[in-house]
Each structure stands twice: as structure tokens, then as C-alpha cells.
FIRO-18203 format. One record per residue: x, y, z of N, C-alpha, C in turn. Coordinates in steps of 0.02 Angstrom, whole numbers, padded with zeros to 5 digits, always signed. Example, Ala and Ser with C-alpha at 12.3 -4.5 7.8 and 13.67 -1.06 7.14 Angstrom:
2
+00660-00284+00390+00615-00225+00390+00660-00165+00390 +00642-00112+00354+00684-00053+00357+00645+00002+00394 
END
This chain:
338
+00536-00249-00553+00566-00244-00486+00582-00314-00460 +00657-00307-00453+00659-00412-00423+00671-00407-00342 +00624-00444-00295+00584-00464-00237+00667-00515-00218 +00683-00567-00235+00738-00608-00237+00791-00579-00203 +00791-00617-00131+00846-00575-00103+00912-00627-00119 +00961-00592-00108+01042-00602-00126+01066-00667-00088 +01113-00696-00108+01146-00760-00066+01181-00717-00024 +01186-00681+00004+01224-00613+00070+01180-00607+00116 +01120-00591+00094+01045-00590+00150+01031-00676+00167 +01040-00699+00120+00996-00764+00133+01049-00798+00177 +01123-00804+00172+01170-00827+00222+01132-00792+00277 +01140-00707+00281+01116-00682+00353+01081-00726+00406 +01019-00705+00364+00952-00742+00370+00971-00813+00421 +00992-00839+00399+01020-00929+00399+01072-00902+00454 +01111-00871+00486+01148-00858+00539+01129-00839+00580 +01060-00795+00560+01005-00775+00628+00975-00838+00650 +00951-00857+00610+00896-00907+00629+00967-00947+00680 +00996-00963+00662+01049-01030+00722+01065-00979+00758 +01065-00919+00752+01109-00887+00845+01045-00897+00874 +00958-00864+00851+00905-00871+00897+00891-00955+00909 +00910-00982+00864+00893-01057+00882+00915-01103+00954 +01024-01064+00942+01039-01090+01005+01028-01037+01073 +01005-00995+01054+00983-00923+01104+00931-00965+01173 +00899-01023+01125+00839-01043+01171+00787-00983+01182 +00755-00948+01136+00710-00883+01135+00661-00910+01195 +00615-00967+01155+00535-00990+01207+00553-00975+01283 +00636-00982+01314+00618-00990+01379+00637-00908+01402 +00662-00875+01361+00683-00802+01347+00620-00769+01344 +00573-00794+01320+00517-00748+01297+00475-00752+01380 +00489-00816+01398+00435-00846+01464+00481-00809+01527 +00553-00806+01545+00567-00769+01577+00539-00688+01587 +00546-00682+01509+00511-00597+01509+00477-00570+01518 +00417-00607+01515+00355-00618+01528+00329-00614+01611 +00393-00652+01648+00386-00666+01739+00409-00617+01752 +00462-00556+01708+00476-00495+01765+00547-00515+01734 +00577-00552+01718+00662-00553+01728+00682-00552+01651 +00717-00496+01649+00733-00469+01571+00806-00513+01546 +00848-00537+01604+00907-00573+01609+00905-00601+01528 +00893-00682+01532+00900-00711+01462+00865-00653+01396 +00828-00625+01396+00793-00576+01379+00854-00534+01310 +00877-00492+01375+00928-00456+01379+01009-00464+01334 +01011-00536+01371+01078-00587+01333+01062-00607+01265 +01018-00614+01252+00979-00609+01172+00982-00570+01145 +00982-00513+01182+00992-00447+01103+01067-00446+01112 +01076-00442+01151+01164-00425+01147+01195-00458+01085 +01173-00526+01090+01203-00557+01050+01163-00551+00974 +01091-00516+00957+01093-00493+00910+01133-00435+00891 +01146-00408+00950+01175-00328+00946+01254-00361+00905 +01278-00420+00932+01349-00430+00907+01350-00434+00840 +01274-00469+00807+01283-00470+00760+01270-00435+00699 +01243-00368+00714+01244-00317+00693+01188-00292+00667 +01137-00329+00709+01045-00339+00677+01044-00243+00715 +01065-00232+00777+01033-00174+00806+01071-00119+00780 +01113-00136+00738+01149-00074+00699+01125-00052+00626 +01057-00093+00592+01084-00110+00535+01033-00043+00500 +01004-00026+00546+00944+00042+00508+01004+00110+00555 +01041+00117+00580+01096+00161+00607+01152+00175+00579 +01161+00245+00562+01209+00258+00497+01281+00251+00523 +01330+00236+00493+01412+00224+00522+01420+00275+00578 +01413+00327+00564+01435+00387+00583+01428+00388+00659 +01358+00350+00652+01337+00311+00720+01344+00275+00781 +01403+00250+00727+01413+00176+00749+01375+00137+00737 +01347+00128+00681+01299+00076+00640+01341+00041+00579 +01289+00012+00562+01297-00012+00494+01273+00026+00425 +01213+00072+00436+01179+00093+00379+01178+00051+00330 +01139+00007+00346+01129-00031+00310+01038-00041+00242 +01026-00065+00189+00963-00043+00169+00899-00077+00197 +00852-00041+00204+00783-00069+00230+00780-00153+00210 +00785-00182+00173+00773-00252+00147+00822-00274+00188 +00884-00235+00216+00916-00304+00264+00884-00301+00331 +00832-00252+00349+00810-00253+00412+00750-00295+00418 +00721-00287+00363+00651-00342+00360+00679-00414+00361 +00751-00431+00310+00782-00491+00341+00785-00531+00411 +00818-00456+00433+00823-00475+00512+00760-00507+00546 +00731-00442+00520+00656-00465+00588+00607-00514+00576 +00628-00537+00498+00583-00589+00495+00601-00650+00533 +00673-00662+00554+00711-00687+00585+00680-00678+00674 +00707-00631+00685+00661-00612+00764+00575-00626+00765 +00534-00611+00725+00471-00629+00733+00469-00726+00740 +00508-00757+00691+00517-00827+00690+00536-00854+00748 +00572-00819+00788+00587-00854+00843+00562-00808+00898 +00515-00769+00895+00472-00723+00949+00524-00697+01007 +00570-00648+00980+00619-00621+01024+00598-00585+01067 +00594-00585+01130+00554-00526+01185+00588-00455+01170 +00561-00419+01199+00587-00364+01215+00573-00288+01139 +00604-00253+01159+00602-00168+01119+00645-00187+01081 +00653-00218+01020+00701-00243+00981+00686-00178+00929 +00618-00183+00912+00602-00170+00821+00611-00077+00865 +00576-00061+00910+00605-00002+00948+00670+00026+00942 +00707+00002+00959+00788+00003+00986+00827-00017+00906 +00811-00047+00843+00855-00057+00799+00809-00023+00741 +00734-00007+00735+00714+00019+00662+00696+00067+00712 +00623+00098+00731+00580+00153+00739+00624+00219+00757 +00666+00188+00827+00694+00255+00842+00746+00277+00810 +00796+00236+00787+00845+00260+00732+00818+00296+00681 +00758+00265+00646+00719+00317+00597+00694+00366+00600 +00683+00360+00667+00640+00456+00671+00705+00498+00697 +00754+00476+00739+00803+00499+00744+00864+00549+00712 +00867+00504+00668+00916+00520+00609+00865+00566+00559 +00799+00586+00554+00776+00610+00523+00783+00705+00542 +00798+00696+00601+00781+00765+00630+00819+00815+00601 +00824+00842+00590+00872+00919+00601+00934+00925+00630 +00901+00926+00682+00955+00920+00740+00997+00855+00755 +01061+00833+00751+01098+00768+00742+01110+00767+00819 +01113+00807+00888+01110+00781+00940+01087+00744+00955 +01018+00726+00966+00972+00675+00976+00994+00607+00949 +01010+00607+00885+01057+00532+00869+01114+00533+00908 +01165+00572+00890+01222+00549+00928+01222+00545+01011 +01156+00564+01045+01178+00546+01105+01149+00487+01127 +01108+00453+01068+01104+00383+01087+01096+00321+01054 +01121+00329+00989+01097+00274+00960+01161+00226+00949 +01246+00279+00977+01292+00219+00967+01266+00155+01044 +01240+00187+01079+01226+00124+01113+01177+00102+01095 +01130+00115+01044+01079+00058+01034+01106+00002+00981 +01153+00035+00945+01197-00028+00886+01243-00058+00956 +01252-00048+01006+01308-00103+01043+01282-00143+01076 +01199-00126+01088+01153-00158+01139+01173-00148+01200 +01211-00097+01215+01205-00067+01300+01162-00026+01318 +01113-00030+01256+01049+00014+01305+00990-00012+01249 +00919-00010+01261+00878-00002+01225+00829+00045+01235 +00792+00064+01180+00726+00106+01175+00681+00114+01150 +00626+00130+01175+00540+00128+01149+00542+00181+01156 +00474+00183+01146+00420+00261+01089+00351+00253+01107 +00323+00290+01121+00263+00307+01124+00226+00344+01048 +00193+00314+01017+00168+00380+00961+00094+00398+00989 +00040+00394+00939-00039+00418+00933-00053+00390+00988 -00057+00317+01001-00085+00299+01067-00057+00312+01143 +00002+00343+01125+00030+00363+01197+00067+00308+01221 +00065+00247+01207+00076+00167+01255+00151+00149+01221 +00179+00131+01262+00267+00110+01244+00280+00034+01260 +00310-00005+01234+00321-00068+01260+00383-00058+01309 +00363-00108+01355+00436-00144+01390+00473-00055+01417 +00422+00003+01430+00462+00079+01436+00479+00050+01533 +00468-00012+01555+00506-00008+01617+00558-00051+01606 +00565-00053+01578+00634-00110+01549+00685-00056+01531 +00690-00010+01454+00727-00004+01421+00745+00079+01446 +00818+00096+01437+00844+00159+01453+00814+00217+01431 +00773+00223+01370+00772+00287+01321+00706+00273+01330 +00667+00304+01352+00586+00309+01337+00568+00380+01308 +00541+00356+01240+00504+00445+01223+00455+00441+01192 +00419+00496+01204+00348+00533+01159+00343+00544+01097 +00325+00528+01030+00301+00549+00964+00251+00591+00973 +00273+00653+00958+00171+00686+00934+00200+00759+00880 +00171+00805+00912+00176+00863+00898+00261+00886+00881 +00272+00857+00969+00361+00856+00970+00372+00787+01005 +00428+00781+01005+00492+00731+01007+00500+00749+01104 +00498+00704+01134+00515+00713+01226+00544+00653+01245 +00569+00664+01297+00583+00597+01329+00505+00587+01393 +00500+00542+01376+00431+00501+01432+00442+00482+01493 +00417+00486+01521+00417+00418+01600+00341+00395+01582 +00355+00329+01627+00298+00278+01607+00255+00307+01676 +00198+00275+01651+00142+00291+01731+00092+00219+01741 +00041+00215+01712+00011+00160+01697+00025+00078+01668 +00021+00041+01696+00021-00031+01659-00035-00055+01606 -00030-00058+01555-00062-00089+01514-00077-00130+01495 -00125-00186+01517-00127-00258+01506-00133-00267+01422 -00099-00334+01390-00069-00351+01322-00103-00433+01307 -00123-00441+01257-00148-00507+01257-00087-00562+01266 -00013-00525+01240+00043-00547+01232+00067-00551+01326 +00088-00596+01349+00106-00577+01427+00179-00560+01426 +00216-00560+01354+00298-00572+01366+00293-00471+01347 +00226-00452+01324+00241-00385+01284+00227-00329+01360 +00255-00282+01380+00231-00261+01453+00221-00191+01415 +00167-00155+01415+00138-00106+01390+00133-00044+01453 +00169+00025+01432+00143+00065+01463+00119+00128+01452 +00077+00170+01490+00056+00219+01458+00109+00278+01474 +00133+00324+01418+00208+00380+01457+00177+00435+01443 +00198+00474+01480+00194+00555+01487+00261+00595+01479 +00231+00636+01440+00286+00673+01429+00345+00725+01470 +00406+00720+01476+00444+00754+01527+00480+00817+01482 +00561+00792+01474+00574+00845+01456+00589+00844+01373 +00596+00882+01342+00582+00919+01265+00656+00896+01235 +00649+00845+01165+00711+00834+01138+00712+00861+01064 +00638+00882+01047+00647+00890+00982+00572+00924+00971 +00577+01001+00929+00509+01033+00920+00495+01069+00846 +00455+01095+00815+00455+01125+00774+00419+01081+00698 +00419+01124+00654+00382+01098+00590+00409+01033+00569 +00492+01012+00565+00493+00941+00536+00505+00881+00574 +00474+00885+00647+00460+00837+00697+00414+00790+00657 +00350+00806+00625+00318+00776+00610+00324+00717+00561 +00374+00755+00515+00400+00723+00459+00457+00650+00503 +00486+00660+00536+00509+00634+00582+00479+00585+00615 +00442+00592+00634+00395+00548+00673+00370+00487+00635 +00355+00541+00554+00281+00482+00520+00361+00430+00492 +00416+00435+00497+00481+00396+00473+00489+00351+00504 +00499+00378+00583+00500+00328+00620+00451+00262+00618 +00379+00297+00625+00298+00264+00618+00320+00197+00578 +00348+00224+00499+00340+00202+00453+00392+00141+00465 +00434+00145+00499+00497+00109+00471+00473+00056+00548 +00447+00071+00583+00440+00024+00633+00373-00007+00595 +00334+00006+00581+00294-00032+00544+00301-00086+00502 +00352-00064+00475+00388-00104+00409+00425-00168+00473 +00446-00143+00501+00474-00204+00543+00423-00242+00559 +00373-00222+00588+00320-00271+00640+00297-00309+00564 +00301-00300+00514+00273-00338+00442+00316-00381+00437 +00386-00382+00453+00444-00430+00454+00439-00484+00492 +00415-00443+00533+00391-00505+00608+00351-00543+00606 +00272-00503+00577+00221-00562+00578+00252-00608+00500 +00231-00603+00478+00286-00634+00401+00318-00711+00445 +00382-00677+00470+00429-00748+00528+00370-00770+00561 +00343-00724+00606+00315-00774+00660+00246-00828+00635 +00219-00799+00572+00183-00845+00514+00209-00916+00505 +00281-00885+00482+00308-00944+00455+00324-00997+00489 +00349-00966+00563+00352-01035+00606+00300-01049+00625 +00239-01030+00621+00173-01056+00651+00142-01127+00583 +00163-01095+00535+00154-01149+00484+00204-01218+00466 +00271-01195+00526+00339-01239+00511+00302-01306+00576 +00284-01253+00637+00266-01313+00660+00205-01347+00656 +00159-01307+00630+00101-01350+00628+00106-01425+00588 +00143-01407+00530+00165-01441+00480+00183-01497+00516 +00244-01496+00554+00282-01560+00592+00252-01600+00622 +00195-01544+00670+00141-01552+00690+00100-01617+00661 +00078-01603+00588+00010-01656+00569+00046-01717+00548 +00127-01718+00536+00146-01766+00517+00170-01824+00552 +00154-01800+00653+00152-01843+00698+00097-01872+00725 +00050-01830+00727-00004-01834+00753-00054-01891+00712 -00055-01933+00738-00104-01972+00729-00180-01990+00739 -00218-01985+00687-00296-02027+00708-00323-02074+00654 -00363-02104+00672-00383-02170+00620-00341-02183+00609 -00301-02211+00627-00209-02257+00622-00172-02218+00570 -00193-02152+00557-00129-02132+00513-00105-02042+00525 -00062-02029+00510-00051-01947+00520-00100-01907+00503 -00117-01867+00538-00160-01806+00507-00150-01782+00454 -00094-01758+00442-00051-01728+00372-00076-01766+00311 -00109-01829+00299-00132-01862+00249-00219-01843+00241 -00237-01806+00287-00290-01788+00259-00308-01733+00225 -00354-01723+00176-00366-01677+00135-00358-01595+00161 -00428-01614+00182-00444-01568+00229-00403-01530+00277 -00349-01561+00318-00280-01521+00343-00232-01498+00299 -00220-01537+00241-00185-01507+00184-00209-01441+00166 -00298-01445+00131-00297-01383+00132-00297-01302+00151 -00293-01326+00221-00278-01271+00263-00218-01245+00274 -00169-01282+00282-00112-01281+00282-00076-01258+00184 -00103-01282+00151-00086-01241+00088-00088-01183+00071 -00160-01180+00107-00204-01090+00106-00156-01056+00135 -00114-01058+00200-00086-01037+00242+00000-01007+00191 +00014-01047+00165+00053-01052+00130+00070-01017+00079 +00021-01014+00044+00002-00983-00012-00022-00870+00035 -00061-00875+00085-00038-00805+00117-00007-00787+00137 +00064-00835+00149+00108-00810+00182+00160-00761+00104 +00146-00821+00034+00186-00827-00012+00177-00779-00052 +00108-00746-00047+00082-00688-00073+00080-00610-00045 +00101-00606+00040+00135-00563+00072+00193-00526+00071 +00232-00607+00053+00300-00598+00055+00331-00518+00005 +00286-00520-00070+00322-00476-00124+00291-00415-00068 +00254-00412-00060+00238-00340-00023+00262-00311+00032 +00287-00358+00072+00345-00355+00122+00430-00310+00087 +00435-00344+00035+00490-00333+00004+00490-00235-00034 +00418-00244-00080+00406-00202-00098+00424-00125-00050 +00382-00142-00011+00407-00087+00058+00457-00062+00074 +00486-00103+00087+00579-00104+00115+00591-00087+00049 +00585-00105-00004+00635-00059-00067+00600+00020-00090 +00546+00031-00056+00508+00091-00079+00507+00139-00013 +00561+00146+00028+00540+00179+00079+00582+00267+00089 +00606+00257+00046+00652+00335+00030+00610+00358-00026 +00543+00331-00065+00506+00342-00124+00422+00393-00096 +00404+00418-00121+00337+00450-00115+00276+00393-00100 +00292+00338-00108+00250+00276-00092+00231+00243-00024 +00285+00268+00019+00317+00235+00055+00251+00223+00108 +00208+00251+00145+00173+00246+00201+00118+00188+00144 +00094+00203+00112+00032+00167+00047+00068+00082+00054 +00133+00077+00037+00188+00026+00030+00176-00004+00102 +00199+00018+00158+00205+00002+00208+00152-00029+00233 +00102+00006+00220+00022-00005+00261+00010-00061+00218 -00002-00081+00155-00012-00137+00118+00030-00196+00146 +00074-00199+00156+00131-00259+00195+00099-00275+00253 +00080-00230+00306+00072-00218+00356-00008-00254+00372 -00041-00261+00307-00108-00274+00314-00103-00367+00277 -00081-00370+00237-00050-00431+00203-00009-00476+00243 +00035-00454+00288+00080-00483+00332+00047-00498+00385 -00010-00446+00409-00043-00475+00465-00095-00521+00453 -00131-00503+00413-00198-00551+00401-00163-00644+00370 -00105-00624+00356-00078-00704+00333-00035-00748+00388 -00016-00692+00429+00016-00719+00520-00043-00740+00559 -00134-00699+00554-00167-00720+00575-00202-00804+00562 -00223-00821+00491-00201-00861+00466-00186-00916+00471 -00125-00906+00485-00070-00962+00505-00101-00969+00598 -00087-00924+00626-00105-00928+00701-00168-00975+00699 -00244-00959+00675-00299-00990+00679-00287-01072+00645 -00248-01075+00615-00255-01147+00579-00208-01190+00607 -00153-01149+00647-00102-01194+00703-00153-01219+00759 -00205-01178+00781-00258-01209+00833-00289-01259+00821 -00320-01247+00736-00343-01285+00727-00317-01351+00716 -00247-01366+00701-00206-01428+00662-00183-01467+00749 -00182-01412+00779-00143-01427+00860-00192-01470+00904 -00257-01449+00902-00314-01446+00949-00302-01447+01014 -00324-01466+01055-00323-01439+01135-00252-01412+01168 -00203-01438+01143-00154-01417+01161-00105-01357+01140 -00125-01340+01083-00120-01274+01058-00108-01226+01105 -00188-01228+01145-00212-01163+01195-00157-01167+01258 -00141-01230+01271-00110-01220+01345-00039-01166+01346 -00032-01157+01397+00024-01114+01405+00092-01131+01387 +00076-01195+01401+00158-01221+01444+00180-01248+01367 +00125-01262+01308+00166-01270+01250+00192-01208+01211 +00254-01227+01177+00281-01138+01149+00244-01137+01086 +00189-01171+01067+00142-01130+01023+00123-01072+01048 +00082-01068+01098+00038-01029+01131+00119-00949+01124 +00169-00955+01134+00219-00899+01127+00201-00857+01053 +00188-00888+01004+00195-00848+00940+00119-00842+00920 +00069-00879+00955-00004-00849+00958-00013-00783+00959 +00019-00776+01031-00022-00726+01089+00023-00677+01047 +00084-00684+01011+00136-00636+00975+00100-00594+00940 +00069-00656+00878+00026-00631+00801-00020-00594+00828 -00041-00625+00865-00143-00574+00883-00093-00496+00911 -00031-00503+00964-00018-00430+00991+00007-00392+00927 +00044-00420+00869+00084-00367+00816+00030-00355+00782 -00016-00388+00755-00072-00376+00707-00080-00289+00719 -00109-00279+00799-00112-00201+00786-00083-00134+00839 -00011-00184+00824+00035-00136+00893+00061-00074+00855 +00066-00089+00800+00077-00031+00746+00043+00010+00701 -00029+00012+00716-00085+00046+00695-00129-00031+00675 -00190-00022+00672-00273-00065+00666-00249-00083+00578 -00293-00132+00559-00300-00163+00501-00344-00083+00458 -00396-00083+00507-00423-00011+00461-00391+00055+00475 -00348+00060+00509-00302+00103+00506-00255+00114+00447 -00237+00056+00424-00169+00032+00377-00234+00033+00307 -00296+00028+00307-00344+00024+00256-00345+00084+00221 -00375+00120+00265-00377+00202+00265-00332+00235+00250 -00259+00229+00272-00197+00247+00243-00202+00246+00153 -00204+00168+00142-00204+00159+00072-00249+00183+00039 -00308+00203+00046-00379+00223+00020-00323+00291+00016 -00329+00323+00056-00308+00402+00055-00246+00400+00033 -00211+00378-00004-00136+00383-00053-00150+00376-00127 -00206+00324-00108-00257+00312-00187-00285+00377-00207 -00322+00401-00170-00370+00464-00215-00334+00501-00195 -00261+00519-00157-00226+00579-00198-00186+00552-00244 -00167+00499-00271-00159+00482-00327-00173+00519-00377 -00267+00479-00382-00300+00484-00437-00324+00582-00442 -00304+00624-00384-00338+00674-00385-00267+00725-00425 -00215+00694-00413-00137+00727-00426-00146+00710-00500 -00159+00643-00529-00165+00642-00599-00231+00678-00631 -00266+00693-00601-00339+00732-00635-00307+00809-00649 -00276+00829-00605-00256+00900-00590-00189+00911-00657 -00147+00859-00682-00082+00854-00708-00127+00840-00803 -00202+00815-00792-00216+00820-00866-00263+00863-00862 -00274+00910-00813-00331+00960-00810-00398+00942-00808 -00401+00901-00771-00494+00862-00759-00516+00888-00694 -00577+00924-00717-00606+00958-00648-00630+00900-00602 
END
């Protein structure tokens, strides 16, 4: 299986990174954070132009339909530069559970505006809690069935740019036996995103630390020349580098019987190596790390909120445990072993 993405993605890639670069995200993320979605807002649009919020949305759509590996592109892109807002919502989760349904109303009455970025939308699943659901147009319920939500409660977020709420369910968009199947698509495919994210937001935590030790001076010379910061910063390197195939793996296994086992493994690999990176930027940074007003502290408070906005580390554990022994219980049964 070759991991090696294409000179087509990797241009992408390299065109995201300079629109979020000149986007100015840090002060985008800090606006969003105070209440004012404005710069926020003007940020997706202009991902929306470039066809990041179309790219899990089938033509028919008004998308791109484009394959899972160009969406983990994207977002590794958005996690790198800590884009505020219902992005991975509004361009993977709800398009995926969407388009899964039965019923094709429910897509077509909203997802050509989520590929134009004149509207966005969150989801509530197991925990009930929606991001940014006072921000974005489309708020709905995952469970049993498919609803549209109103928000009620505020949810405090370790993240201050992430605004968490708790929704209740209103009126009924979608019911019956393959809601579920629906749902765990959506689950899945927003998952797969937030693995894209921590992944980026890793990588810039290790881009700047890096720059980081090679200014910083003590005993008259850069930090970066000492052992000891090297090897932290290698370690870091090396989890980000060992994530990466499993990231990939995912996104190419997600139309496959693998797919949640796939997902949850990325998901646990991507976070624990964004974590990682986060703890050893503190440590390479020291006191100034913590303060606010530096845009470290933006892709901190990011890693610690994605780690488990998309289900717990032993959540994503347990997943894989239980794909394993029906594995091993599907092959006992196929050579006749009691």
C-alpha cells in the first residue's frame, strides 16, 4: 500500500498552507475566541473558494467529491495553522453522515451551501455537545435519529477559541434502521479529520519549537546545540513520522470493513504524537510558552481540546480491541474452531 502522496496533493497542501499563512489565522483564532466570528468567518470563505469545504461533498452537490486522502490533506493544513471555527463539521462529519442516508433531501437542502461557505454546521453525537452551535446555521443531533438541535447550555473548553454547547433535540430530519449506519460515517469521517488536525497542529508545534531553540540562547550558545533538547525534539519527530502512515492508512481504508479499527488507530497515534509535540514546545519554550498573548499557547490549548473532541484515547482503544476479537472470532468460525 503506498502512503506517498501525489505532486497534486502536495502542490494543494503548499497553497493551503500560504492562503492560511496570509489569512493571519493567530489573530482569527483570538478574535473567535472574544465573541467576533468576522475574521473567523472570512477564513473559511476563502477556504470555501478553495474548495477545502467541498472536497468530502459529491458534485451533484455542488462539491467536489473528492477522496478521503485529499481531506486529511486539507486539514492537516487547517490544524497547522489552528483555523477557528466548525470547519471539520461543515466540510467532513456532516457531509458524511449526510450523503449516507436514504433519503437525499437532507443533503440537498444543505450542503450546496456548505461547499460555498454561506453557511456552516455542527453535530452533536454521544455526548450531546456541538461546537461553535451559536455561530453556525445547521445545528443537529446524532443518536437514534438524525434532528435538527437548538443549543441550551454553554460548555466551558480548555480551548477558549472552541465555544461548546450542549443541543436538544427539535424537529426530526432523519429516522429509522440506517440512521445509525449514518451516523457511525459521519463519527468516522470527522474523526479522521480531527487526526489530520492534530498531525498539522503537531507539526507546527515542532516547526516552532525548532526555530525556537535555534534563537534562544544560554551559556552563550543556542539551545538547539544541546543534547538533551535535540533529543526531545527528535522523539517528537520521529511520533509525528510514525503517525503519519496511519493517518494515511485511514483515509485510504474508509469505504473498507476496517474503517472505524483504521480510524481509531490514527486517531490515537495522531493524538498522543500532537500531545508530544505540545509538552516538549513547553518544555523547549519555558515560561513563555504558557502566556496567552504568545500564539504558542493557540495550538496548545488546540492539541489538549482535539485529543478528545472526537471520542477519549480509551474510547478509540476499545474500538480497536473490539475489531480485533471480531477479527480473530470471524476467522475461528471460517476454520471451524470452537
Amino acid at each position: 500500500m503506498r502512503f506517498a502522496l501525489s505532486p497534486e496533493q502536495l502542490d494543494f497542501a503548499a497553497s493551503l498552507r500560504k492562503l492560511l499563512e496570509a489569512g493571519r489565522a493567530p489573530s482569527a483564532v483570538r478574535a473567535w475566541a472574544s465573541g467576533d466570528s468576522g475574521p473567523g468567518r472570512a477564513l473559511i470563505r476563502q477556504l470555501a473558494e478553495a474548495g477545502v469545504l467541498g472536497l468530502a461533498v459529491a458534485e451533484e452537490h455542488g462539491g467536489i467529491g473528492a477522496e478521503p486522502i485529499d481531506l486529511v490533506v486539507a486539514f492537516q493544513e487547517i490544524g497547522r495553522a489552528a483555523v477557528p471555527g466548525p470547519v471539520l463539521e461543515t466540510a467532513a462529519a456532516i457531509p458524511a453522515l449526510l450523503q449516507a442516508l436514504p433519503d437525499r433531501d437532507p443533503a440537498e437542502r444543505w450542503l450546496p451551501g456548505f461547499a460555498e461557505g454561506t453557511a456552516l454546521g455542527t453535530v452533536a453525537f454521544a455526548s450531546g455537545v456541538a461546537l461553535d452551535a451559536d455561530t453556525a446555521e445547521v445545528v443537529l443531533l446524532a443518536g437514534e435519529q438524525l434532528s435538527l438541535g437548538h443549543r441550551s447550555g454553554l460548555v466551558r473548553s480548555v480551548d477558549p477559541a472552541r465555544r461548546l454547547f450542549t443541543v436538544a433535540a427539535a424537529e426530526p430530519v432523519a429516522e429509522g434502521g440506517q440512521v445509525a449506519a449514518a451516523v457511525a460515517a459521519g463519527f468516522d469521517t470527522g474523526a479522521l479529520a480531527c487526526a489530520a488536525q492534530l498531525l498539522g497542529a503537531g507539526k507546527a508545534l515542532l516547526h516552532a519549537s525548532t526555530e525556537y531553540a535555534k534563537q534562544r540562547k544560554q551559556f552563550g550558545k543556542p539551545i538547539g546545540e544541546f543534547q538533551a533538547v535535540k533529543q526531545k525534539l527528535a522523539d517528537v519527530l520521529i511520533a509525528l513520522d510514525l503517525a503519519e502512515p496511519l493517518l494515511y492508512r485511514a483515509a485510504l481504508t474508509m469505504t473498507g470493513p476496517t474503517r472505524s479499527r483504521d480510524v481509531s488507530a490514527a486517531v490515537i497515534a495522531c493524538g498522543d504524537a500532537a500531545y508530544r509535540a505540545a509538552r516538549t514546545a513547553l518544555q523547549v519554550h519555558g515560561a513563555i510558552g504558557y502566556t496567552a498573548e504568545y500564539d504558542l499557547s493557540l495550538w496548545l490549548t488546540k492539541v489538549t481540546a482535539l485529543r478528545s473532541a472526537w471520542g477519549t484515547p480509551d474510547l478509540h482503544r476499545a474500538r480497536i480491541a473490539r475489531a480485533l476479537r471480531e477479527d480473530t472470532d470471524r476467522e475461528r468460525a471460517e476454520r471451524g474452531i470452537a
